[in-house]
C-alpha positions in Angstrom: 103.0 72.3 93.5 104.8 71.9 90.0 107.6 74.4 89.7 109.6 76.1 86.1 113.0 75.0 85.3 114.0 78.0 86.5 113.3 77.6 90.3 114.3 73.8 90.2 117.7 74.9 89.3 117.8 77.8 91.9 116.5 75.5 94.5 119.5 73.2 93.6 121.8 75.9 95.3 120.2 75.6 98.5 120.6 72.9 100.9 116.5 72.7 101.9 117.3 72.1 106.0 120.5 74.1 106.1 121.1 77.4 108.4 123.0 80.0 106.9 125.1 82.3 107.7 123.2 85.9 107.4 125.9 86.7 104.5 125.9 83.4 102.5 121.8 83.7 102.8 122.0 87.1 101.3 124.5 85.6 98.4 122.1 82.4 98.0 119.0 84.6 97.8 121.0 87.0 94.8 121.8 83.8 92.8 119.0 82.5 93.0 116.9 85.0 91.2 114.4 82.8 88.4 112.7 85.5 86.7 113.7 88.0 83.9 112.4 91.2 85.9 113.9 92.5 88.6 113.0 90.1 91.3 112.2 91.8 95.1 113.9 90.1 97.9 111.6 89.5 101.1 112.6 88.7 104.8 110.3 86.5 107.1 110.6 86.6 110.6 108.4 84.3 112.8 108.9 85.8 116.5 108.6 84.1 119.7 105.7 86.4 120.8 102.1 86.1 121.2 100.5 89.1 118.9 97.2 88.7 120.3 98.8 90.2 123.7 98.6 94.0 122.9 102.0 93.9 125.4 103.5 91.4 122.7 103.1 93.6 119.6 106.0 94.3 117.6 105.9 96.9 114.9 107.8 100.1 114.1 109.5 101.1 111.2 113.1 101.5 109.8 115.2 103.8 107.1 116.9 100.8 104.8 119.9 102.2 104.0 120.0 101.8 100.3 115.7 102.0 99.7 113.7 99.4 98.6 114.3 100.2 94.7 110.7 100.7 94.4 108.8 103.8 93.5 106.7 104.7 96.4 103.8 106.7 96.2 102.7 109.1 99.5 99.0 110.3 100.6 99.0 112.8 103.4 96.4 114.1 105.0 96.6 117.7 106.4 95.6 121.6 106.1 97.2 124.5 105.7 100.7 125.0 105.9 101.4 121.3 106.7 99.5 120.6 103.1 102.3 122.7 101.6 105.4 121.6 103.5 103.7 118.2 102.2 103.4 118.8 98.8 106.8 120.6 98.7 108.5 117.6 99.9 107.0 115.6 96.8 103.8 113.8 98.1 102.0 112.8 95.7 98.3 113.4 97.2 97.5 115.8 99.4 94.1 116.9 100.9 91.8 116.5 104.1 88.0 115.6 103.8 88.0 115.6 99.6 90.7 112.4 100.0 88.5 110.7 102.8 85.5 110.7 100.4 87.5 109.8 97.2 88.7 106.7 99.5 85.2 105.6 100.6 83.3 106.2 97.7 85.7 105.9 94.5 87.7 103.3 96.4 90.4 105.6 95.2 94.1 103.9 96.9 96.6 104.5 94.1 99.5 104.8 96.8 101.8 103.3 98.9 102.0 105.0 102.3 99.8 107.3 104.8 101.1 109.8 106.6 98.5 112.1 108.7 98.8 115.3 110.9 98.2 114.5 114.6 94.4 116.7 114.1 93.5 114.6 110.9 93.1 111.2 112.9 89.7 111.7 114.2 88.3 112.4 110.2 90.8 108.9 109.0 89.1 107.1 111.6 86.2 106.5 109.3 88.8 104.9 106.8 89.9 102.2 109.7 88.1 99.2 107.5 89.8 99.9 104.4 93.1 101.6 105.3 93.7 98.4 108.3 93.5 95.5 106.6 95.9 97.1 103.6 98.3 98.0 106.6 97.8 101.2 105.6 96.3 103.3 108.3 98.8 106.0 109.8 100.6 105.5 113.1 102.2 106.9 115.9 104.7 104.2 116.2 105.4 103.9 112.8 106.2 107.5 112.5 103.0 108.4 109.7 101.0 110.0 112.4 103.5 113.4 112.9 103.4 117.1 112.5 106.1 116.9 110.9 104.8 115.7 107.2 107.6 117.0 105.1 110.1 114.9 106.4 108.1 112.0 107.3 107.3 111.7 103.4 111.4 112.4 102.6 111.7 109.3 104.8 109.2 106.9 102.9 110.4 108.1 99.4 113.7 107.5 101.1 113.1 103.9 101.5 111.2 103.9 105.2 109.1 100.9 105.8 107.4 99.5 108.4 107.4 96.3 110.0 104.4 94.1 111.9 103.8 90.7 112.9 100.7 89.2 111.1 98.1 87.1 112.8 101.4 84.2 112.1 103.6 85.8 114.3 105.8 86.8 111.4 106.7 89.9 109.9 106.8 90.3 106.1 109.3 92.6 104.7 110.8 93.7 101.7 114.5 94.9 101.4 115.0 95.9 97.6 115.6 94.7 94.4 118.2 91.4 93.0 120.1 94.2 91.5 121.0 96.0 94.7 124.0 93.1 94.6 124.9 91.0 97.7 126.2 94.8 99.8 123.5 96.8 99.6 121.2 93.8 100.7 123.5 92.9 103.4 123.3 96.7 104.8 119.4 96.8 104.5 118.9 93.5 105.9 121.3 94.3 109.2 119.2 97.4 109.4 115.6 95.5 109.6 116.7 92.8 111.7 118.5 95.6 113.9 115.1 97.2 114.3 113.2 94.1 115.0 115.7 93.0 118.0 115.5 96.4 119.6 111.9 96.1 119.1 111.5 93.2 121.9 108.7 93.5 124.2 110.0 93.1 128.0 107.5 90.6 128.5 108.5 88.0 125.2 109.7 85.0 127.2 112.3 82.6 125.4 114.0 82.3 122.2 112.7 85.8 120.7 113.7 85.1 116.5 112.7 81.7 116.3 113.1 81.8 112.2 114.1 83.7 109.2 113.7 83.3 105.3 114.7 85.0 102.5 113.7 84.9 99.6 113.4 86.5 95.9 109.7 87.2 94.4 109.7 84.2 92.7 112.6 82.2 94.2 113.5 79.6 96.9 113.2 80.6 100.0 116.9 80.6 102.2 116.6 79.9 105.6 118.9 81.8 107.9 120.3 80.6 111.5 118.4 82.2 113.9 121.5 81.8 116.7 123.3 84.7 114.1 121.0 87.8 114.2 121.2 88.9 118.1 
């Protein structure tokens, strides 16, 4: 794969088989920022687990400290009161059965995160093929199944996101924007890798991170020493 003169001369930061440090990562992956917007920085984490074990699955979700620096745009599904104490806390959709049918039929998904009332799962079931594959569909453990909507959508606009391994093994998250500078990534970053390590299943066996990455949208990727993040 050919790459711009941009990322040849990011890459020429990097050592390609080096582990870093958590901190000098984070530095490296500011630097070595090759487009004009502002570029997302990612982690990758490939765990020592076996996802196909439903006693091996990690997923949950964190508050980054400082956001993501992106917009993020809320659905909730509930009645009632929990409607209102929903809209009031500024999601942007907010309905039962009208929103289930606008999904299915207008393929309606102009947003970023589900939340649901406990009662409204039975009716999202029916949403399971197009909400699961998006990594979309409300959870318990991720905190978007809740009766408490209002602040579960203060959270996500907040800069809540949630974390799961893929069929890989590896989780795919982002931790906000090149202009955060080299602090604010260090504090979101050490609050996702936090999360992860408390997230061990008792029954992973062996080295549990076995690698990291980071790396900007359209950067090199920076791989960090596994050995350093607990």
């Amino acid at each position: 794969m050919k790459h711009g003169k941009k990322y040849v001369e990011s890459a020429k930061l990097i050592e390609r088989n080096k582990l870093y440090d958590p901190s000098e990562a984070v530095a490296l992956a500011v630097k070595s920022k090759t487009a004009k917007f502002d570029e997302t920085i990612e982690v990758h984490v490939r765990l020592g687990v076996d996802s196909r074990h439903a006693e091996q699955q990690v997923r949950g979700a964190v508050v980054l400290p400082n956001g993501t620096g992106k917009k993020v745009r809320v659905m909730v599904f509930a009645k009632g009161d929990n409607a209102k104490a929903a809209e009031a806390a500024g999601a942007e959709y907010v309905g039962a059965e009208d929103y289930v049918a606008k999904i299915q039929n207008e393929g309606f998904m102009d947003f970023d995160v589900v939340i649901a009332t406990p009662d409204m799962m039975g009716m999202i079931g029916r949403l399971g093929k197009i909400l699961g594959p998006r990594g979309l569909m409300p959870s318990p453990k991720a905190g978007t199944v809740t009766p408490d909507v209002a602040k579960a959508v203060e959270e996500a606009k907040a800069g809540k996101i949630e974390y799961r391994l893929d069929k890989t093994n590896i989780i795919h998250c982002p931790i906000g924007k090149v202009s955060f500078g080299e602090q604010k990534i260090q504090e979101n970053f050490d609050a996702l890798l936090s999360a992860i390590v408390k997230a061990k299943p008792a029954s992973a066996k062996g080295q549990y991170i076995r690698s990291c990455v980071l790396a900007t949208t359209m950067g090199p990727g920076v791989r960090v020493n596994p050995s350093k993040l607990g």
